[in-house]
C-alpha positions as CSV (number, residue, x, y, z in Angstrom):
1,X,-80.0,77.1,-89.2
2,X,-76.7,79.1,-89.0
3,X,-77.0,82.8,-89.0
4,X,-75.5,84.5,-91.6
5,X,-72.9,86.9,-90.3
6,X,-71.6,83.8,-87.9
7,X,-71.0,81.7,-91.2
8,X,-69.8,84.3,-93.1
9,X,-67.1,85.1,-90.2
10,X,-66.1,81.5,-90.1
11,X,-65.6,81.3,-93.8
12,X,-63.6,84.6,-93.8
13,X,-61.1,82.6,-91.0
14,X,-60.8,79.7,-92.5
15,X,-60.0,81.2,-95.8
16,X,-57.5,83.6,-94.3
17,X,-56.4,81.2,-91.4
18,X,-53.4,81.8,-88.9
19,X,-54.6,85.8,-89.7
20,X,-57.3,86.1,-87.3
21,X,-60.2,88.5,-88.6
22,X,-63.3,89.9,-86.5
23,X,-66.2,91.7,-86.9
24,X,-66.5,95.1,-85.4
25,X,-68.7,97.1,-83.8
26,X,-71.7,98.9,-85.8
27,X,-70.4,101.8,-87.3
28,X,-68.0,99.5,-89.4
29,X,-69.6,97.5,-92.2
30,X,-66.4,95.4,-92.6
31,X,-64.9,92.9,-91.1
32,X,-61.2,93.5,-89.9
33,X,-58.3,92.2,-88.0
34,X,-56.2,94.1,-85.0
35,X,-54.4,96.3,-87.3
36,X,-57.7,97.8,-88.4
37,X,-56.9,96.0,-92.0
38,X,-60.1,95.0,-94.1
39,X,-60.7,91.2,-94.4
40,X,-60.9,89.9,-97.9
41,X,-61.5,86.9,-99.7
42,X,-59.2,85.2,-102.3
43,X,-60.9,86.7,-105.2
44,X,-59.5,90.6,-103.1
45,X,-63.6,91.0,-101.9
46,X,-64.2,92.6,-98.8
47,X,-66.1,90.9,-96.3
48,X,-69.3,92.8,-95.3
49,X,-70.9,92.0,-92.1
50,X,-74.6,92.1,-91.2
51,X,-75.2,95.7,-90.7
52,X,-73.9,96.4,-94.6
53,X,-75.7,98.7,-96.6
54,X,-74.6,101.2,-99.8
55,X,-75.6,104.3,-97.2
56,X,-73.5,102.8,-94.5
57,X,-70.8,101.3,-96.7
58,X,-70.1,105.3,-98.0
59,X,-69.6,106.0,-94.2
60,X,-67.1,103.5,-93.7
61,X,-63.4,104.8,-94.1
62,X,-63.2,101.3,-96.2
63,X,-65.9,101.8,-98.4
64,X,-64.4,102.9,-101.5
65,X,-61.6,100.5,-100.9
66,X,-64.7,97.7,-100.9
67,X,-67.1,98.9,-102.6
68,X,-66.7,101.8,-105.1
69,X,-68.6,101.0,-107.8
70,X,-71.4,100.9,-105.6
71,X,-70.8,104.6,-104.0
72,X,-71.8,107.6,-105.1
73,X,-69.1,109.5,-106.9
74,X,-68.6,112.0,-104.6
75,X,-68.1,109.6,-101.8
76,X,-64.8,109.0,-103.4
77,X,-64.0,112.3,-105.1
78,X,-62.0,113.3,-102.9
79,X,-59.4,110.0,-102.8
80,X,-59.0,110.2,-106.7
81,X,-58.4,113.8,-106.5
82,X,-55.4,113.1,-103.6
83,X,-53.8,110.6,-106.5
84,X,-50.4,111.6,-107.7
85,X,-51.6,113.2,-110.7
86,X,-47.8,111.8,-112.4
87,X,-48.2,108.0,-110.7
88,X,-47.5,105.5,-113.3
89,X,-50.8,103.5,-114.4
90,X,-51.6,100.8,-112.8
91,X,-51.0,97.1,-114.6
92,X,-54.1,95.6,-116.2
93,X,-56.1,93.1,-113.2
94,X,-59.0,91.6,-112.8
95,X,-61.5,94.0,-111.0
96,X,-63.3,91.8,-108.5
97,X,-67.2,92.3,-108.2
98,X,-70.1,91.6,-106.6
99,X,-73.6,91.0,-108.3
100,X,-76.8,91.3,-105.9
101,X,-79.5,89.9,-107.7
102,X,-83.1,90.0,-106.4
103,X,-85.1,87.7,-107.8
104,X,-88.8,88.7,-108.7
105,X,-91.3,88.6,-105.3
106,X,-94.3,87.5,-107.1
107,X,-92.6,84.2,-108.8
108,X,-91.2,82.4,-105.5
109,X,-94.2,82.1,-103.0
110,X,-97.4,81.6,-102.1
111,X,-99.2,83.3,-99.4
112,X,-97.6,80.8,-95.3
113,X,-95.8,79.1,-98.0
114,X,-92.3,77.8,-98.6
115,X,-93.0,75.8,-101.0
116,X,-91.0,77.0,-105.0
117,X,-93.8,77.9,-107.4
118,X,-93.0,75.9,-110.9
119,X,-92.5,80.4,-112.4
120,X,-90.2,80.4,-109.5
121,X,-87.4,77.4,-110.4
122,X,-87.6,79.3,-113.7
123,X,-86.5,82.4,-112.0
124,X,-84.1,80.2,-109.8
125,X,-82.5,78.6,-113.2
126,X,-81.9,82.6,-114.2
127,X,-79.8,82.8,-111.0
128,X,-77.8,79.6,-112.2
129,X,-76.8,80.6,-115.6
130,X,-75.6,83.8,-114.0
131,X,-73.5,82.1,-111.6
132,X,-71.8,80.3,-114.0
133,X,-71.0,83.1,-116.0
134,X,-68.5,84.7,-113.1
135,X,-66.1,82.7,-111.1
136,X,-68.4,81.9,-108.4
137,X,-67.5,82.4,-104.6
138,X,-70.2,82.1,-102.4
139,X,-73.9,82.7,-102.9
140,X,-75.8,84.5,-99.7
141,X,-79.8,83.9,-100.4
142,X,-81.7,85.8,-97.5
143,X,-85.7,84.7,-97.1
144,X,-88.6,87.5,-96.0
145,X,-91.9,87.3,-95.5
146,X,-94.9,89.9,-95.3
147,X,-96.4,91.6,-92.1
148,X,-98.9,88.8,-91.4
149,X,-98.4,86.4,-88.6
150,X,-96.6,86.6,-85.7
151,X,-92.9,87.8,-85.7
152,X,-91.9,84.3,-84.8
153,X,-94.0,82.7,-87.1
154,X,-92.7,84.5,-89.6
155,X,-88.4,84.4,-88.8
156,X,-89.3,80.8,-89.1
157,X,-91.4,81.0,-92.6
158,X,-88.7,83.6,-93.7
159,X,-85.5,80.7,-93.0
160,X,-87.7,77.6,-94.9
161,X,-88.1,80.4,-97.6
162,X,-84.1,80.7,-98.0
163,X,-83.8,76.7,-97.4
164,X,-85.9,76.5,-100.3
165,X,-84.0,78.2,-102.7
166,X,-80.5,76.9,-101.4
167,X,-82.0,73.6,-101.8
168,X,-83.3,74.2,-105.4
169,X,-79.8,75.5,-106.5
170,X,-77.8,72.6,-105.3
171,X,-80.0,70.5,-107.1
172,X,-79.4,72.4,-109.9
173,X,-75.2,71.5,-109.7
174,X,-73.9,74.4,-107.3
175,X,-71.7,73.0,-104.5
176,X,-73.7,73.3,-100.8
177,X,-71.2,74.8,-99.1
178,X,-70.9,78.3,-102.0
179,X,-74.9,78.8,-100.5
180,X,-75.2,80.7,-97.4
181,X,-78.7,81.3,-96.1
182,X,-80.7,83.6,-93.8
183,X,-84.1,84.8,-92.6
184,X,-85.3,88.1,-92.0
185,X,-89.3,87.3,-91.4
186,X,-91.1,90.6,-91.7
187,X,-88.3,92.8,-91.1
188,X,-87.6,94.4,-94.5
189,X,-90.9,94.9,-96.8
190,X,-90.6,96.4,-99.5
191,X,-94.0,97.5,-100.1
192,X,-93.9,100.4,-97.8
193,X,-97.0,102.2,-97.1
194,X,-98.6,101.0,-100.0
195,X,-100.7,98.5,-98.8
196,X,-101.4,100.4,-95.8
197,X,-101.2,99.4,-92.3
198,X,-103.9,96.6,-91.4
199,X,-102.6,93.6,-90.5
200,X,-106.1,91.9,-90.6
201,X,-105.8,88.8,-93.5
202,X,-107.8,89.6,-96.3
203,X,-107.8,88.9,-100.0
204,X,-106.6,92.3,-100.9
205,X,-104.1,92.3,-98.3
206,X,-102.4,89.5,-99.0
207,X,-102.4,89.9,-103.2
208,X,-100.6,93.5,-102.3
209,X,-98.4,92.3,-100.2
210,X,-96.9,89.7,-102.5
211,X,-93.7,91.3,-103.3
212,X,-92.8,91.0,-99.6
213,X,-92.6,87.6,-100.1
214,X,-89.4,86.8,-101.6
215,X,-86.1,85.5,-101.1
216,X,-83.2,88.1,-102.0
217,X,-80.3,86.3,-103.6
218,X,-76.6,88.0,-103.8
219,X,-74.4,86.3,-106.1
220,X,-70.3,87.0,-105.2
221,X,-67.8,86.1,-107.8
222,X,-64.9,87.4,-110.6
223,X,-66.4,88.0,-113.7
């Protein structure tokens, strides 16, 4: 299976070819070219690599170039205040966005499975309607599991998750190559401490960590 960010950079050149985009090193979130110039799609979205976050995106000096709606307003206070305060408005465009959609943990999977429960296609069809309502660009679907298992057991599990899903949606009408996937096995819970930290299988274990099983679906367009 292709990792994300490599697929994601290949798109990005062969979108923007003879122009030559990279990623860069951590403490960027974006990818750029040699004149330190954010790479962006056709639709004016940034490309984010694999270390993005909304934290990390407010630390970039591109961030509220990218990604403004999803900063904090006083991340980019200070860059409306520096506007000429007599700069002629703007003419009327359309604003580009992004819509992350995470679609509900305890839907998808069963407990080792990747196998679509008949709640989660419903879910799935949710993610369809909404991608038709925006001019789709490219949907990145990224599988996890929960803490049980071996780390490499669970990368696998975690990338037949994602498969799942991409292969539901296609089914469903939405061209193959819009559908980027990507595992993270047990890297990202979001349970927390909740269910404390036994990793010994047990009923109880596995019901409360059921939202960790899931396959979060980010849905890039122009509404």
């Amino acid at each position: 299976m292709l990792n994300m960010n490599i697929v994601k950079k290949s798109l990005v050149l062969a979108l923007l070819a003879g122009i030559g985009f990279s990623a860069v090193a951590q403490e960027r979130v974006y990818l750029i070219d040699g004149r330190d110039v954010v790479a962006k799609s056709g639709f004016g979205l940034c490309w984010r690599d694999g270390y993005w976050t909304p934290a990390a995106a407010a630390a970039d000096k591109a961030g509220c170039e990218c990604d403004k709606d999803l900063l904090p307003a006083a991340a980019c206070a200070p860059k409306q205040a520096a506007a000429p305060k007599a700069a002629a408005p703007a003419p009327a465009t359309v604003k580009p966005s992004g819509e992350k959609v995470t679609v509900a943990a305890d839907a998808l999977f069963d407990f080792n499975k990747a196998v679509l429960r008949p709640e989660g296609k419903a879910k799935l069809d949710d993610v369809v309607a909404k991608s038709k309502a925006i001019k789709l660009e490219v949907i990145l679907a990224v599988g996890h599991t929960d803490r049980i298992g071996s780390d490499s057991y669970n990368q696998k599990l975690s990338e037949k998750r994602a498969a799942a899903v991409k292969e539901y949606l296609v089914a469903k009408g939405i061209e193959a190559n819009r559908v980027y996937t990507e595992g993270k096995g047990e890297k990202q819970p979001v349970t927390g401490d909740k269910c404390g930290k036994s990793v010994k299988k047990s009923k109880s274990l596995i019901d409360c960590l059921q939202p960790d099983r899931r396959v979060d679906i980010e849905l890039i367009g122009t509404k």
